[in-house]
N, C-alpha and C positions, 0 to 999 in steps of 0.2 A: 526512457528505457535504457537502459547497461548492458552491455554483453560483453564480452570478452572472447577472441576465437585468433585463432594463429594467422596471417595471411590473408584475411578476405575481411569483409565488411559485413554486419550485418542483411539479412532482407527486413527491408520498411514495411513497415503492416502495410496491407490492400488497401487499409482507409486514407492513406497518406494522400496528398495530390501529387499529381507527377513531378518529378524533379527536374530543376531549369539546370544549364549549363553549369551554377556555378555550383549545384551539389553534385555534378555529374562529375567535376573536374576534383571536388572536395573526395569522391570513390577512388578517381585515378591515384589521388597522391595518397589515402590512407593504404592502397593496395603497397603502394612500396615501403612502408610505413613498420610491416612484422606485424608484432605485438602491438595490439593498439587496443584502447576501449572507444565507445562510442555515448555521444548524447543526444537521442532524438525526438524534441518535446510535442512530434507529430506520433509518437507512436504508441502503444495500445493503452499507456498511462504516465502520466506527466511527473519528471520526475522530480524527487522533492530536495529542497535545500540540505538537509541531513544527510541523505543518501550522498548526491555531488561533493557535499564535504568530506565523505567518507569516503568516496574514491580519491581525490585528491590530496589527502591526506596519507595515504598509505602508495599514492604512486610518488608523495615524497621521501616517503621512507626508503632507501635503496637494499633494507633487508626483506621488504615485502616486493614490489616489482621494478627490480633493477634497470629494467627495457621495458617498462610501459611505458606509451606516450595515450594522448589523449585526442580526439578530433571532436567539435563540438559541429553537428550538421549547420547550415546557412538556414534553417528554418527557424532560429529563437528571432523573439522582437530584441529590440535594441537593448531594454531595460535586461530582459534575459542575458544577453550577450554581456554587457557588462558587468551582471553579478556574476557571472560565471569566471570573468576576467579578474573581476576583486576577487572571488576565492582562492583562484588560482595564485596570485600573487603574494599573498598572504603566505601560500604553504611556500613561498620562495620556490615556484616553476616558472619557469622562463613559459613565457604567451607570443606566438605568433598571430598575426592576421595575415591567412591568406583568401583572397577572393571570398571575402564575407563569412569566410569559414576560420575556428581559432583551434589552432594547433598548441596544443599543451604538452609540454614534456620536460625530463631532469636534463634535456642540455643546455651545458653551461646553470648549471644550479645556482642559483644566489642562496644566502644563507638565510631563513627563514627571518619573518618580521618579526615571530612571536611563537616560544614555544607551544606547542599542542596543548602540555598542563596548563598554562596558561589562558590557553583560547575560551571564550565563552561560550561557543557553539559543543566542546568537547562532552559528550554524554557518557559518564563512566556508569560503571557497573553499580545499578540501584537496589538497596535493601527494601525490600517489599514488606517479610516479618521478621521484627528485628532476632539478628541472631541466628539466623533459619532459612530465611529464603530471598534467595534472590534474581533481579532481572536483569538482560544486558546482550549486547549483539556478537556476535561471531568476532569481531575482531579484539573482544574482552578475552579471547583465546589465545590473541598471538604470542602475550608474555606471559609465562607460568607465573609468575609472582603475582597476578592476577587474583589466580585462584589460590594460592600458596600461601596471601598473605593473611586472610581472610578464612583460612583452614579449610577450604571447600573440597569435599570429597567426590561429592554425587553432580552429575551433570545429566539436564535434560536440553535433548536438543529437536527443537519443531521444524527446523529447516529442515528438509528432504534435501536439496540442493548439496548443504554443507557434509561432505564426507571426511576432514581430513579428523586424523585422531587428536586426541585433546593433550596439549603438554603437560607435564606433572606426572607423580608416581602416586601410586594405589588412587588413579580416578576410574570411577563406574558409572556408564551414560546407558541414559537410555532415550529412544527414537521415538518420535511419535510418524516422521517421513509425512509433515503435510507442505505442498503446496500453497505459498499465499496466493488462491484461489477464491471467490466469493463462491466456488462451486467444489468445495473441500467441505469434506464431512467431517467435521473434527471431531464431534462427537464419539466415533471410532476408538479413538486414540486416549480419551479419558483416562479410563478404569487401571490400561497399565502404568498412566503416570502418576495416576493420584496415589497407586500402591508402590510406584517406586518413590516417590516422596515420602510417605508414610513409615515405611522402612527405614528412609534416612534418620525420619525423625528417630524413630524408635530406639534405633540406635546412636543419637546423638549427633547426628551430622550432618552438615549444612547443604544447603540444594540450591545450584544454580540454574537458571532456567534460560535459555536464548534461543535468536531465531538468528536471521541474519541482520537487524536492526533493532532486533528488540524492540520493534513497535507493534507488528500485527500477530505474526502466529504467536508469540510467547508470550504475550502479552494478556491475550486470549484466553491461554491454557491458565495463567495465573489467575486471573480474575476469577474463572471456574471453581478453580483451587478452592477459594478463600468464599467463593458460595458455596462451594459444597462443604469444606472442612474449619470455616469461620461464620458459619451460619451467614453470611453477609448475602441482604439484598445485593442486585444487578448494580443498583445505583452507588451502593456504597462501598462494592467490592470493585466497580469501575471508577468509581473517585478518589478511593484510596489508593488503589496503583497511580491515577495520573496526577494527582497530587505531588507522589514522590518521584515520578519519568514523564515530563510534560508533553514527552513526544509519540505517546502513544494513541494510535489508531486501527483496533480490528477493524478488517474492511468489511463489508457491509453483510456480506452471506456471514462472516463469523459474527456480527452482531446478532443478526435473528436468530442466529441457532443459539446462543448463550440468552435471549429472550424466552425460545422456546424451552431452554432447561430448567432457566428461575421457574418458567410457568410450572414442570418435572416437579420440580425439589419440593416447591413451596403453593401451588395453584394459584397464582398471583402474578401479578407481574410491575416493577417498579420503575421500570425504562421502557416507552418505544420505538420504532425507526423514527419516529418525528425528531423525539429527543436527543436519539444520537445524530440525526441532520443539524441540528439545534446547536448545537454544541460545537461542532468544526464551521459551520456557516460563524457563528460568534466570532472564533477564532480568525477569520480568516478578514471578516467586517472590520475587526479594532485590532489585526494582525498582533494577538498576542503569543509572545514565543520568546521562553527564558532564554532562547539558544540567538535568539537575534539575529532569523534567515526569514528572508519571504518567504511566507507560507503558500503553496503552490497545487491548485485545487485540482483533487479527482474527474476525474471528466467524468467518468465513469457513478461517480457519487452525483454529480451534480445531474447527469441524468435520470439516476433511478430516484432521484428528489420528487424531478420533476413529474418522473410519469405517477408517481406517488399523490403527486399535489393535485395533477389533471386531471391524468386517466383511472379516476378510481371508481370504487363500483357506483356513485351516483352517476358519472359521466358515461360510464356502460347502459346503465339502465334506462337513460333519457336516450343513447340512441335506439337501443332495441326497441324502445315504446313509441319513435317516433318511426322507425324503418319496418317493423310489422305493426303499428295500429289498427288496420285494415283486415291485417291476416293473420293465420296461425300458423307459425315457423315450424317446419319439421327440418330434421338432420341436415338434409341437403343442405338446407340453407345458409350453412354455416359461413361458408366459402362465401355467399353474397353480402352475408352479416358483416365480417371481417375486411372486403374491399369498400363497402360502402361506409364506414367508420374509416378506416383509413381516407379517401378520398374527402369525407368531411373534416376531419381535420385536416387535410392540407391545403384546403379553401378556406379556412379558416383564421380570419385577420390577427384576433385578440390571440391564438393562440403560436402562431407563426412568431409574432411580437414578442410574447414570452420566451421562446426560441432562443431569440438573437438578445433577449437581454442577458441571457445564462451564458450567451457563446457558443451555443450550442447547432449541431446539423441536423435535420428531420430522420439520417441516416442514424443518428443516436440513440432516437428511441423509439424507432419504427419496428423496431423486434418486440419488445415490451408491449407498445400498444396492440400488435397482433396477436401477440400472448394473451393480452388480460382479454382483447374481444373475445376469444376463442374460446379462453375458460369460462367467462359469464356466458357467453351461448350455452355452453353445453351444459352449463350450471341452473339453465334455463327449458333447457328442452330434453335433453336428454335423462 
């Protein structure tokens, strides 16, 4: 997780465990610290190599955060701690270890090992159809020559977050204001950008499209694009973006709802949750990644996998037939349905095992499996 804020520190998610002395000491010193950003691979999703690049990258530029420094929390493992230590170095920042915690910042700069064009990890701004359209992250914004060289007129932008205006003269943007949220309806947001794209076209001018990593909301919106205005199946309008930007991942809510639309456009469907788990599980197995960073897994994915793989409606249905065989459930009964399914699964060896081989805590998908009993109940009785 990233944040940014004047004088204080982040709050840890609730799920965090408590913190020992030496993150408590890690608080005191970012408090005197100002301007700081923060990394905390304990908090609501883990962050990924691209991202960390891309903060350290731009706290080396001294036209982008002059007084940023960085504090890396005492909760990464070792292996964490010193990729974070090799990127840092890389962008020529000076790295402190204090009490398990690494302080990042521009004092005393060394002069970079290697420039940015240079680097392999660097993600520039990707042509999706040629001549037409394109994809790429918020800091594809910081140089006008950017968009300038490239003749881009029209700008679509999915981050909600990103407010600053776009540099360059006669550019026209348009919002769609989503949250990368698995609980965003982006479906909303379609119809006015596929008509502001349309228009570009119309009139002959090229359309840029970003989020703030150009991996997940814009990403998104593209692939839609090109199902709905390239006839392309799910499978072949999400393989032809990642084909040409390897680093792209709609998170999981925007996956099912671009499943649901293929299903819309075309009554059919070419992709499903399995495939897109299929796909980043691959990657993550034989760590393939043009950008040459550990690939650094969803927690959050890797739980709605599981309750996918376990808790599905066969695994509902053997409890219910085993907890009323006897009897005939009315409404009440809900409330007993759903503690008694939970308390069986958490007596449960084979599946506690599965658990811990994902890494995973019971607290992770203990809301999900409440869910799904809840809806097969009443999917049953009501």
């Amino acid at each position: 997780m990233i944040e940014e804020k004047p004088s204080q520190i982040p709050r840890i998610a609730s799920e965090s465990p408590p913190m020992d002395s030496a993150s408590s000491e890690a608080m005191e010193l970012s408090q005197k610290m100002g301007m700081m950003r923060m990394i905390n691979w304990q908090g609501s999703r883990l962050i990924s190599g691209v991202e960390l690049r891309t903060v350290l990258h731009e706290m080396a530029n001294p036209s982008v955060h002059n007084d940023s420094k960085l504090i890396t929390l005492p909760d990464l493992t070792q292996r964490q701690n010193k990729f974070v230590h090799e990127c840092a170095v890389s962008e020529g920042l000076n790295v402190e270890l204090k009490h398990r915690t690494l302080k990042i910042s521009r004092e005393n700069i060394k002069p970079p090992l290697r420039h940015s064009s240079d680097s392999g990890y660097a993600i520039q701004i990707t042509e999706i159809v040629e001549n037409f359209l394109y994809l790429g992250g918020a800091r594809d914004l910081i140089d006008p020559n950017t968009l300038g060289s490239r003749n881009i007129r029209r700008v679509v932008n999915c981050a909600k977050e990103y407010t600053e205006q776009v540099k360059g003269n006669d550019i026209e943007t348009c919002t769609t204001c989503w949250v990368d949220s698995r609980a965003q309806n982006i479906g909303e947001g379609f119809e006015a950008a596929f008509a502001f794209i349309a228009n570009a076209k119309k009139f002959g001018e090229k359309v840029f499209v970003h989020c703030m990593l150009g991996r997940s909301r814009s990403a998104t919106l593209v692939i839609a694009y090109l199902m709905r205005e390239h006839k392309k199946s799910l499978r072949e309008a999400f393989d032809h973006v990642r084909n040409r930007r390897i680093i792209i991942k709609p998170n999981s809510g925007f996956m099912k709802q671009l499943i649901a639309y293929e299903s819309d456009l075309y009554g059919k469907n070419s992709m499903t949750m399995n495939d897109y788990f299929c796909i980043y599980k691959k990657d993550k197995d034989n760590m393939i990644s043009v950008v040459s960073i550990p690939i650094v897994e969803d927690r959050a994915v890797v739980a709605e996998e599981f309750c996918q793989t376990y808790y599905n409606e066969k695994f509902y249905k053997g409890m219910f037939d085993t907890i009323f065989k006897d009897n005939k459930p009315e409404a009440k009964d809900i409330g007993h349905f759903i503690m008694n399914v939970s308390l069986t699964v958490n007596s449960d060896e084979t599946l506690m095992s599965e658990l811990v081989k994902r890494n995973l805590q019971s607290y992770e998908v203990s809301k999900q499996l409440a869910n799904g009993a809840k809806d097969y109940f009443k999917s049953k009785v009501e």
